[in-house]
mmCIF entry with sequence, helices, sheets and N, C-alpha, C, O atoms, coordinates in Angstrom:
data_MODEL
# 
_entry.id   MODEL 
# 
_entity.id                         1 
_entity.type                       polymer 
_entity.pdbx_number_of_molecules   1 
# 
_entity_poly.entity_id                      1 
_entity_poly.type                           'polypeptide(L)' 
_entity_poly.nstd_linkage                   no 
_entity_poly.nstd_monomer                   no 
_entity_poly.pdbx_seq_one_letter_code       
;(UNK)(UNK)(UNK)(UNK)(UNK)(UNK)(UNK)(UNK)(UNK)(UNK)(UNK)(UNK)(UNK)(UNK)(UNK)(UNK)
(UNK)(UNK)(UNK)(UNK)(UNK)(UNK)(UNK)(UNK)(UNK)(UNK)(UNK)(UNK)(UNK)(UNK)(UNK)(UNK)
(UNK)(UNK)(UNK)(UNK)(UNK)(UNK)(UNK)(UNK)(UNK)
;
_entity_poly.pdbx_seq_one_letter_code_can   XXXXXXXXXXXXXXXXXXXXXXXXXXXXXXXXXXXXXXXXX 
_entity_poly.pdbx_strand_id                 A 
# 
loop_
_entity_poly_seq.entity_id 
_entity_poly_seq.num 
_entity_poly_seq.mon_id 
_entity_poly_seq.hetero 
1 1  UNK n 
1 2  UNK n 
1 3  UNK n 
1 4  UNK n 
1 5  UNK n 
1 6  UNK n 
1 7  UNK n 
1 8  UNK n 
1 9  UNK n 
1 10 UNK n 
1 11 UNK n 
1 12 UNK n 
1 13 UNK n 
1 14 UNK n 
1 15 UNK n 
1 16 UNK n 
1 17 UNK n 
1 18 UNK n 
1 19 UNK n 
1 20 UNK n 
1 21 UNK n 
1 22 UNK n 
1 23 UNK n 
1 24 UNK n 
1 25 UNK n 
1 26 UNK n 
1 27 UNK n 
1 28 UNK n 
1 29 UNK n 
1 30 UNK n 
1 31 UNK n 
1 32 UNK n 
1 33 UNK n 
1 34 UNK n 
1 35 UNK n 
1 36 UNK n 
1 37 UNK n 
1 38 UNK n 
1 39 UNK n 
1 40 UNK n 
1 41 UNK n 
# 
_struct_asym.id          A 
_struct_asym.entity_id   1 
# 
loop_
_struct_conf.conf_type_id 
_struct_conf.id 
_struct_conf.pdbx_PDB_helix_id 
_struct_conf.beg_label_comp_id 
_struct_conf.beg_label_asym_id 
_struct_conf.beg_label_seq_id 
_struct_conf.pdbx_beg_PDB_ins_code 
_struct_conf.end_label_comp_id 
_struct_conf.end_label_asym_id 
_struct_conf.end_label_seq_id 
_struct_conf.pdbx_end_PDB_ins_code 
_struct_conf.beg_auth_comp_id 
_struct_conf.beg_auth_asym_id 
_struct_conf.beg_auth_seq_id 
_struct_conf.end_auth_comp_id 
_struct_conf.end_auth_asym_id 
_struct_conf.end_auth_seq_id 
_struct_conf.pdbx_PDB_helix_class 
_struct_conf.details 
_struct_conf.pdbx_PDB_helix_length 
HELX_P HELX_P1 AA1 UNK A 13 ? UNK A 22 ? UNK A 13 UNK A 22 1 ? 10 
HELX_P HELX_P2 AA2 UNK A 24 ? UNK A 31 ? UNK A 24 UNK A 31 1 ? 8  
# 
_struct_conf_type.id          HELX_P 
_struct_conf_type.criteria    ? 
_struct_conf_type.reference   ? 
# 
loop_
_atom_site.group_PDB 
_atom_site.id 
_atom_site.type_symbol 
_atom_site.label_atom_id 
_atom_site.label_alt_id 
_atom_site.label_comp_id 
_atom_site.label_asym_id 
_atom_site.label_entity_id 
_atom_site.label_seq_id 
_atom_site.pdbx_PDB_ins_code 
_atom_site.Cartn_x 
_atom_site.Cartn_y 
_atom_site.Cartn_z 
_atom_site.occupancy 
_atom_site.B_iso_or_equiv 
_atom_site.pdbx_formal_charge 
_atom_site.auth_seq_id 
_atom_site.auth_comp_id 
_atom_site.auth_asym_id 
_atom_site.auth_atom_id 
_atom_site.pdbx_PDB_model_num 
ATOM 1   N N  . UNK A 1 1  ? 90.896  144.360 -32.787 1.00 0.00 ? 1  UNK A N  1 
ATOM 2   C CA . UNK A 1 1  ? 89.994  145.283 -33.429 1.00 0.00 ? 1  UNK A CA 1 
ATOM 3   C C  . UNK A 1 1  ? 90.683  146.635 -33.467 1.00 0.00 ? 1  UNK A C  1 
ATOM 4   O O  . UNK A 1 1  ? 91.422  147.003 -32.554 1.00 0.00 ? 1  UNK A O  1 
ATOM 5   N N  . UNK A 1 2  ? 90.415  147.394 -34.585 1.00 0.00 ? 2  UNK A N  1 
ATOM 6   C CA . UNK A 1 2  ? 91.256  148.568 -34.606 1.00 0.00 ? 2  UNK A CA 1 
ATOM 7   C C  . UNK A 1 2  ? 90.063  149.816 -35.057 1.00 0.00 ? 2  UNK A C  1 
ATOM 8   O O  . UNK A 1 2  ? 89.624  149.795 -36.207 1.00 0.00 ? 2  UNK A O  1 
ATOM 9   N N  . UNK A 1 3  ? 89.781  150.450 -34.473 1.00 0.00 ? 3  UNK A N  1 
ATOM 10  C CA . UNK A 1 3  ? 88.430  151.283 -34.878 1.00 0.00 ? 3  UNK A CA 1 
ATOM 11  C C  . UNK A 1 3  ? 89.218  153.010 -35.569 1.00 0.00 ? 3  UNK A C  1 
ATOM 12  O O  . UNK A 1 3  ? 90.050  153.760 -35.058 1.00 0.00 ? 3  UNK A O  1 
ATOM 13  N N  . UNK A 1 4  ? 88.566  153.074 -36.725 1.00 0.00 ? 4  UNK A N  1 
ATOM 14  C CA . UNK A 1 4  ? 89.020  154.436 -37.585 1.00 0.00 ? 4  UNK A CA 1 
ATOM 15  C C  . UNK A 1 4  ? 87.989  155.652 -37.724 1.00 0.00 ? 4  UNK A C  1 
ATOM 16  O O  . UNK A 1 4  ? 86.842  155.438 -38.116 1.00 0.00 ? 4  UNK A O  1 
ATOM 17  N N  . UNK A 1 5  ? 88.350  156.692 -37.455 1.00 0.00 ? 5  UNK A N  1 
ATOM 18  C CA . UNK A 1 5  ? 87.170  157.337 -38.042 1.00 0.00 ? 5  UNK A CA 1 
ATOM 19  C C  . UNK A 1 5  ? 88.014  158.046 -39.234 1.00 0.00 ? 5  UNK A C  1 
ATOM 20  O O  . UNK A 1 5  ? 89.220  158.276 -39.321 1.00 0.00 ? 5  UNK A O  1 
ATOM 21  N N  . UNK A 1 6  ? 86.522  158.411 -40.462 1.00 0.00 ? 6  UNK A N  1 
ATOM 22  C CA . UNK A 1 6  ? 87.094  159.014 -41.476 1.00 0.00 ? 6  UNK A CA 1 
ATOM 23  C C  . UNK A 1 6  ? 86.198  159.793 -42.425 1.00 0.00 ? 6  UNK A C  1 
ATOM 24  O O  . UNK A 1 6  ? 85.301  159.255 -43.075 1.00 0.00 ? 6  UNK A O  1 
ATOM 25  N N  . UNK A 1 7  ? 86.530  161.271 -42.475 1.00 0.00 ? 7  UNK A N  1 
ATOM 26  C CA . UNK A 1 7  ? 86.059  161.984 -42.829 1.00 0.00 ? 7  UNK A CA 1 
ATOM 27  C C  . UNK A 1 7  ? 86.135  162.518 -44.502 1.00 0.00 ? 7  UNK A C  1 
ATOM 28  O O  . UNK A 1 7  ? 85.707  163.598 -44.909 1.00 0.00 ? 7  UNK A O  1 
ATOM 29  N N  . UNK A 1 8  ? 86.810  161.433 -45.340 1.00 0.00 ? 8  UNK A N  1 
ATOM 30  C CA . UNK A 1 8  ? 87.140  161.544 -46.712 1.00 0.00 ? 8  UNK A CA 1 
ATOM 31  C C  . UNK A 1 8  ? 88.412  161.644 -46.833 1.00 0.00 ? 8  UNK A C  1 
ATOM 32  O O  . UNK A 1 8  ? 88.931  161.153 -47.836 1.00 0.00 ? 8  UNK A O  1 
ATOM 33  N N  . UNK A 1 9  ? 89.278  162.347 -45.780 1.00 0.00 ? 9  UNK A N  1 
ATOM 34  C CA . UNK A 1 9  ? 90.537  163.096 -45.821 1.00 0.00 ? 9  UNK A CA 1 
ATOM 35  C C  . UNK A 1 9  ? 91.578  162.292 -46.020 1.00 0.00 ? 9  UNK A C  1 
ATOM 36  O O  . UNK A 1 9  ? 91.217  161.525 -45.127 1.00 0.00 ? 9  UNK A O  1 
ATOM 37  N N  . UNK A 1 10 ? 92.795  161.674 -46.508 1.00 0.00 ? 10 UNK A N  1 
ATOM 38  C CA . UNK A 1 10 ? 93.848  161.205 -46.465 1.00 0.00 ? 10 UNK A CA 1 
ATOM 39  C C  . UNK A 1 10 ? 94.001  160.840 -45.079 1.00 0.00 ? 10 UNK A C  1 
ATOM 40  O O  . UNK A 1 10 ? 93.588  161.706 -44.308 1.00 0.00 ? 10 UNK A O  1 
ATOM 41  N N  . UNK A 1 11 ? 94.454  159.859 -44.573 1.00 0.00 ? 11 UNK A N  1 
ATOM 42  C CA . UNK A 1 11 ? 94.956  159.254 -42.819 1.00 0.00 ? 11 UNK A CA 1 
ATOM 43  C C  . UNK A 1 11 ? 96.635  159.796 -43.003 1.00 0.00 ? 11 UNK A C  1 
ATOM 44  O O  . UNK A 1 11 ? 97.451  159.326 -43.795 1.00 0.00 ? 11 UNK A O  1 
ATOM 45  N N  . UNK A 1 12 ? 96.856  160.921 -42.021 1.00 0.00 ? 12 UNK A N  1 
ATOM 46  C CA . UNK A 1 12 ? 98.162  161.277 -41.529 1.00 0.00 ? 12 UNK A CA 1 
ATOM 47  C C  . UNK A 1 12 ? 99.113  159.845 -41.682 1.00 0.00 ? 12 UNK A C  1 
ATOM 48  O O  . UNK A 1 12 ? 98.592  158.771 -41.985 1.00 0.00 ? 12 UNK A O  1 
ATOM 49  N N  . UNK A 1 13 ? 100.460 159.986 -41.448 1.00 0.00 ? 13 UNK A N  1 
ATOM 50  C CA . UNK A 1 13 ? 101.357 158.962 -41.976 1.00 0.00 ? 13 UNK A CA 1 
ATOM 51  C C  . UNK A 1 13 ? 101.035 158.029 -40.548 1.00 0.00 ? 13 UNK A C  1 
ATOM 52  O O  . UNK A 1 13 ? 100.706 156.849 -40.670 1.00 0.00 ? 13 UNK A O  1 
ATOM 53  N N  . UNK A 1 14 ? 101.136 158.544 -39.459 1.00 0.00 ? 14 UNK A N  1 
ATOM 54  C CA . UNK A 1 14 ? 101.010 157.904 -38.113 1.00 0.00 ? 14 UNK A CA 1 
ATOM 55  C C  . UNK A 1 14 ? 99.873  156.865 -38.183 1.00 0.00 ? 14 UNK A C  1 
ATOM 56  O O  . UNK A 1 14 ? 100.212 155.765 -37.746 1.00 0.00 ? 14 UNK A O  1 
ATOM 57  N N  . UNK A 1 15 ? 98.905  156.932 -38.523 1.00 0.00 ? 15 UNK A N  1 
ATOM 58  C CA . UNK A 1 15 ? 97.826  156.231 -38.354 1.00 0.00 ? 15 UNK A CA 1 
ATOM 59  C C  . UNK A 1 15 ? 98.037  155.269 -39.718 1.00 0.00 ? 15 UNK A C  1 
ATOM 60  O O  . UNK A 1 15 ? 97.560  154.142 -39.584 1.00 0.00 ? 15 UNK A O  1 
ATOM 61  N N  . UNK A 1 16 ? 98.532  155.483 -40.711 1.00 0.00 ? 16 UNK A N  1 
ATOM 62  C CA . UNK A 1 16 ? 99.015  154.392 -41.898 1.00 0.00 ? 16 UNK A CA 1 
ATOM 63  C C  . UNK A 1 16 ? 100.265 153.560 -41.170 1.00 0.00 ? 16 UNK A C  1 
ATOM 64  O O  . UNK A 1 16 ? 100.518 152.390 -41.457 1.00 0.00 ? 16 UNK A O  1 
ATOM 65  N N  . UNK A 1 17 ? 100.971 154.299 -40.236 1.00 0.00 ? 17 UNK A N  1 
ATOM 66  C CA . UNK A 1 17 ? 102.235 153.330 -39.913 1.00 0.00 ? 17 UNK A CA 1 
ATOM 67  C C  . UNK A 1 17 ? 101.330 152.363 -38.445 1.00 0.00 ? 17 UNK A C  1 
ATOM 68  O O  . UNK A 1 17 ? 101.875 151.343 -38.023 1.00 0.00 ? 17 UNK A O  1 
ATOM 69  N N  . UNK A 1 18 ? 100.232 152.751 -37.935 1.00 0.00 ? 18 UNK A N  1 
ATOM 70  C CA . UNK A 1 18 ? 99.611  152.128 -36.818 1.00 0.00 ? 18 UNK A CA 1 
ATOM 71  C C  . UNK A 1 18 ? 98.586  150.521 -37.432 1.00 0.00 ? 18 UNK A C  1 
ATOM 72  O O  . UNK A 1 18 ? 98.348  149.429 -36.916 1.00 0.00 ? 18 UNK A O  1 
ATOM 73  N N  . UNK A 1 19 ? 98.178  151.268 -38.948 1.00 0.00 ? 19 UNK A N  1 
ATOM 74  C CA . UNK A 1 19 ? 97.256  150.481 -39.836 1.00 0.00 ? 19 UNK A CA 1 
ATOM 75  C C  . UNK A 1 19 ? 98.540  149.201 -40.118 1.00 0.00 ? 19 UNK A C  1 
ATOM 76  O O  . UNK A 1 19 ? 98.276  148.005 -39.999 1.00 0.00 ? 19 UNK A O  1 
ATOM 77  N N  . UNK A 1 20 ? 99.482  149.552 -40.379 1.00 0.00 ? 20 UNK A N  1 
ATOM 78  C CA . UNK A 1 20 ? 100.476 148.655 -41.309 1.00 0.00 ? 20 UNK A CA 1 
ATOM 79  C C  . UNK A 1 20 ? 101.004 147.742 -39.955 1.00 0.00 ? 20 UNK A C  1 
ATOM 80  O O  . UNK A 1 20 ? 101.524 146.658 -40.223 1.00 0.00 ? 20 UNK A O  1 
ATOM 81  N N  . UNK A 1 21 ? 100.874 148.198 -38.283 1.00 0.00 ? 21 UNK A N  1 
ATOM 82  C CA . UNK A 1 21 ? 101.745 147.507 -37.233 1.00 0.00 ? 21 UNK A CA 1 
ATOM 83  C C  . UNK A 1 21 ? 100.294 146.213 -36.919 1.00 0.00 ? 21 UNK A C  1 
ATOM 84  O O  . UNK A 1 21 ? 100.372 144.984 -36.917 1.00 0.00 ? 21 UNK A O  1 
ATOM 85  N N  . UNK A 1 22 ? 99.112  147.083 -36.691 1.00 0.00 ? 22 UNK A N  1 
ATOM 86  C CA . UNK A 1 22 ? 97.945  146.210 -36.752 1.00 0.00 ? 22 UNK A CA 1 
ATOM 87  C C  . UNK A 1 22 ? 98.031  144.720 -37.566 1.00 0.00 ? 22 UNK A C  1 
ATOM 88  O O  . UNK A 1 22 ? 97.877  143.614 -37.048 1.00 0.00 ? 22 UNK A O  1 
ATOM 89  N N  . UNK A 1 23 ? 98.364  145.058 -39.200 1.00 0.00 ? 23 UNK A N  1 
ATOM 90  C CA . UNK A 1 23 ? 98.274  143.969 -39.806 1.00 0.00 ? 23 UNK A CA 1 
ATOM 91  C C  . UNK A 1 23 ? 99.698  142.922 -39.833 1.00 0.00 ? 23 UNK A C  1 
ATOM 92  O O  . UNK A 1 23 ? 99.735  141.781 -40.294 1.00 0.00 ? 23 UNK A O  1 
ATOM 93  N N  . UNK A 1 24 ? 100.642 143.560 -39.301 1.00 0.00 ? 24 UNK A N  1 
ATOM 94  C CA . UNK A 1 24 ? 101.275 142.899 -39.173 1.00 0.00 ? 24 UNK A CA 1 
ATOM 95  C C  . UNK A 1 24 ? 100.891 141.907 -37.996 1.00 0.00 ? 24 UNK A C  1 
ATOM 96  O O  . UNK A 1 24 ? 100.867 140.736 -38.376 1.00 0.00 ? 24 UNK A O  1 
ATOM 97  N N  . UNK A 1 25 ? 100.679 142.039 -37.067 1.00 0.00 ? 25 UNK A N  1 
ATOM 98  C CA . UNK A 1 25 ? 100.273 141.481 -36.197 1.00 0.00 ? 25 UNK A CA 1 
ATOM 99  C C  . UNK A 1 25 ? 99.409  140.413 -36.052 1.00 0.00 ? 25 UNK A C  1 
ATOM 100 O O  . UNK A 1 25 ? 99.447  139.497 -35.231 1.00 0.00 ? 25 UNK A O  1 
ATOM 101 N N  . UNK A 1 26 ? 98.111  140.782 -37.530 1.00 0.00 ? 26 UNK A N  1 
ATOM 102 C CA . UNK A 1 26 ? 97.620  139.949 -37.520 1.00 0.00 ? 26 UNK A CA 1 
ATOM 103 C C  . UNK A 1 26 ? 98.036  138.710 -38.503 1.00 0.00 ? 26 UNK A C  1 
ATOM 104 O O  . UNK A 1 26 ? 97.855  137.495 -38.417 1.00 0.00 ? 26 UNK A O  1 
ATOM 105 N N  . UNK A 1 27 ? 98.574  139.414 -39.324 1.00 0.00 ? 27 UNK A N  1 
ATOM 106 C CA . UNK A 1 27 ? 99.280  138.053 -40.128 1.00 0.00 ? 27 UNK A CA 1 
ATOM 107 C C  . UNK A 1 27 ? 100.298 137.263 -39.075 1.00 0.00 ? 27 UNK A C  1 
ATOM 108 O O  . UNK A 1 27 ? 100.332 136.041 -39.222 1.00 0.00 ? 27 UNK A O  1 
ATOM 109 N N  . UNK A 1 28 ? 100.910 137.682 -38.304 1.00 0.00 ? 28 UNK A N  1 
ATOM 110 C CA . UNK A 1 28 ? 101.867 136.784 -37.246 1.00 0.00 ? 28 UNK A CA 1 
ATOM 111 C C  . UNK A 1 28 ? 100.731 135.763 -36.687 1.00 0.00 ? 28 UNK A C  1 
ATOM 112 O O  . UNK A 1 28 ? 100.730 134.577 -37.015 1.00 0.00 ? 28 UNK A O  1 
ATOM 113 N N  . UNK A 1 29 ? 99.826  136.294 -35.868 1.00 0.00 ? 29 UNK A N  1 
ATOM 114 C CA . UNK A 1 29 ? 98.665  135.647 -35.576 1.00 0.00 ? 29 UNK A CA 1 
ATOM 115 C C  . UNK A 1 29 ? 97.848  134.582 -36.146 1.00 0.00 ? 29 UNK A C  1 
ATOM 116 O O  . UNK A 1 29 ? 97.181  133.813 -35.453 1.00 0.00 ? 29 UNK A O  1 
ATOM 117 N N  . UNK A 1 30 ? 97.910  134.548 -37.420 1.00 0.00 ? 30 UNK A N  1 
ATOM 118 C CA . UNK A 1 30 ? 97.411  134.057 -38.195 1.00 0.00 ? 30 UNK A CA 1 
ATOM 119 C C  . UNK A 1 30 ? 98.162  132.831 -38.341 1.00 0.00 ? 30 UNK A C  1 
ATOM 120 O O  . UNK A 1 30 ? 97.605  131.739 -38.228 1.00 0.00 ? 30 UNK A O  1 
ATOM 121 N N  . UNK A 1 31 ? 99.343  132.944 -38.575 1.00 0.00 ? 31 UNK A N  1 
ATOM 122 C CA . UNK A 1 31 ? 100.348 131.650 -38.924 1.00 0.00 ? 31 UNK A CA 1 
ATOM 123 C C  . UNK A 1 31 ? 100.679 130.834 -37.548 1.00 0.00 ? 31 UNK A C  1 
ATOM 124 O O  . UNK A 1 31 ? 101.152 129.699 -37.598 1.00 0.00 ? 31 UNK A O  1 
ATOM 125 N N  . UNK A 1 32 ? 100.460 131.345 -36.598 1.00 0.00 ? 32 UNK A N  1 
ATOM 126 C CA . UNK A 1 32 ? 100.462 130.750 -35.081 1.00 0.00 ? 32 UNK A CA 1 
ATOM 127 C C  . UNK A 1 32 ? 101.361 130.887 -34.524 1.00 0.00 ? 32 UNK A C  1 
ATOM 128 O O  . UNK A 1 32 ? 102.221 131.716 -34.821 1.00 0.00 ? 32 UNK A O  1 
ATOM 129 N N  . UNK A 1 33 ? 101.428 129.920 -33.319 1.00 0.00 ? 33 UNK A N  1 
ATOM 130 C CA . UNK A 1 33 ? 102.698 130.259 -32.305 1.00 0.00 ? 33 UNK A CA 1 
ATOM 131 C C  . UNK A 1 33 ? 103.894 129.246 -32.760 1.00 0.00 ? 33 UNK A C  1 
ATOM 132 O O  . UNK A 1 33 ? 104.866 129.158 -32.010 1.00 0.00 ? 33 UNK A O  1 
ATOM 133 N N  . UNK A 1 34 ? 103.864 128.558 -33.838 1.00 0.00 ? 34 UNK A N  1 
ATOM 134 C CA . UNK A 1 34 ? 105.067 127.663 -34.339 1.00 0.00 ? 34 UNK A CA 1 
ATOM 135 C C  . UNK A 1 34 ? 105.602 128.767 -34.988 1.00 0.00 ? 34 UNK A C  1 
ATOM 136 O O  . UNK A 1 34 ? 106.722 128.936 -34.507 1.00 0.00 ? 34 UNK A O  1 
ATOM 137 N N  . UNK A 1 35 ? 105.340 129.724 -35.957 1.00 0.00 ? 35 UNK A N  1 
ATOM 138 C CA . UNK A 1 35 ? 105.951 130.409 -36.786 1.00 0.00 ? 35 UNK A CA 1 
ATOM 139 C C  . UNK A 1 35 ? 106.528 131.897 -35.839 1.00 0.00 ? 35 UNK A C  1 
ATOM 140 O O  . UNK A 1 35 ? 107.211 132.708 -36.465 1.00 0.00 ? 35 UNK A O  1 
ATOM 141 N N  . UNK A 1 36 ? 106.213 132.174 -34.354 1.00 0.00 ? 36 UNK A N  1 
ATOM 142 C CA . UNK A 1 36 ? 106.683 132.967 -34.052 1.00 0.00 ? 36 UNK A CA 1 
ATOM 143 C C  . UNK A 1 36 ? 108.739 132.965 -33.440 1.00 0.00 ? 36 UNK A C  1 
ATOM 144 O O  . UNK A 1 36 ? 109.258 131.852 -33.361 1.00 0.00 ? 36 UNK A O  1 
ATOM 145 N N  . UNK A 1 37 ? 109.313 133.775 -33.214 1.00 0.00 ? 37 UNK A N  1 
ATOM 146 C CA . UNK A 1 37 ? 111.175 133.514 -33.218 1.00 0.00 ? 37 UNK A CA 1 
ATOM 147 C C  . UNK A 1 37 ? 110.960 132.780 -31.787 1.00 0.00 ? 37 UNK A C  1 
ATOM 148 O O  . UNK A 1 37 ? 109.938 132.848 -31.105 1.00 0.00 ? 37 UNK A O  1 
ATOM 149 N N  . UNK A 1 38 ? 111.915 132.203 -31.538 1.00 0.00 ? 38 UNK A N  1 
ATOM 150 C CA . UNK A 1 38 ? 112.750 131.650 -30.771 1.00 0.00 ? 38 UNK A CA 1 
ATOM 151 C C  . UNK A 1 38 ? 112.501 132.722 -29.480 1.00 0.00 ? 38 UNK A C  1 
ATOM 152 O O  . UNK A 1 38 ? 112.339 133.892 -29.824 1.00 0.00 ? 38 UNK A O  1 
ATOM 153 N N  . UNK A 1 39 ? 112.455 132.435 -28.040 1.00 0.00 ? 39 UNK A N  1 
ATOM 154 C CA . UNK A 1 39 ? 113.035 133.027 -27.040 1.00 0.00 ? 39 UNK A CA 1 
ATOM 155 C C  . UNK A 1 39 ? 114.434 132.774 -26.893 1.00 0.00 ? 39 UNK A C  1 
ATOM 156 O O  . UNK A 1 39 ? 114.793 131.603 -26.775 1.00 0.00 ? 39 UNK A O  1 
ATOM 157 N N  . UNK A 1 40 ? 115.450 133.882 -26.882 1.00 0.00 ? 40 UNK A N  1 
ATOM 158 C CA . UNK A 1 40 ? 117.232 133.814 -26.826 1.00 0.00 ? 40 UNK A CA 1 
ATOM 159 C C  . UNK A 1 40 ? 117.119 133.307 -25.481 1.00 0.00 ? 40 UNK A C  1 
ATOM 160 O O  . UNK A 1 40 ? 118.116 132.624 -25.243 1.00 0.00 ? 40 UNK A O  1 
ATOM 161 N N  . UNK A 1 41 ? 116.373 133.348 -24.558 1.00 0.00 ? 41 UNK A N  1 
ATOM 162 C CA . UNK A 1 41 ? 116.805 132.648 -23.469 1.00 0.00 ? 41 UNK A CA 1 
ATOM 163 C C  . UNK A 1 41 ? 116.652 131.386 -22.760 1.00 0.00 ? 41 UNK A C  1 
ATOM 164 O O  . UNK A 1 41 ? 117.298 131.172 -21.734 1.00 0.00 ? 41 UNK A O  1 
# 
């Protein structure tokens, strides 16, 4: 869950680059733990 507040204003770049790490995350999530890399060790 990612909670925003918003007052009309444009979201600073930080909180668009936090929005964009969120969804990445959830698309990884989404495809499961077969589609996540390899442990190198």
């Amino acid at each position: 869950m990612l909670a925003l507040e918003n007052d009309g204003q444009p979201y600073p770049p930080n909180v668009i680059a936090r929005l964009e790490v969120f969804a990445q995350h959830v698309a990884r999530d989404e495809r499961g733990p077969a589609a996540t890399p390899a442990d190198p060790d």
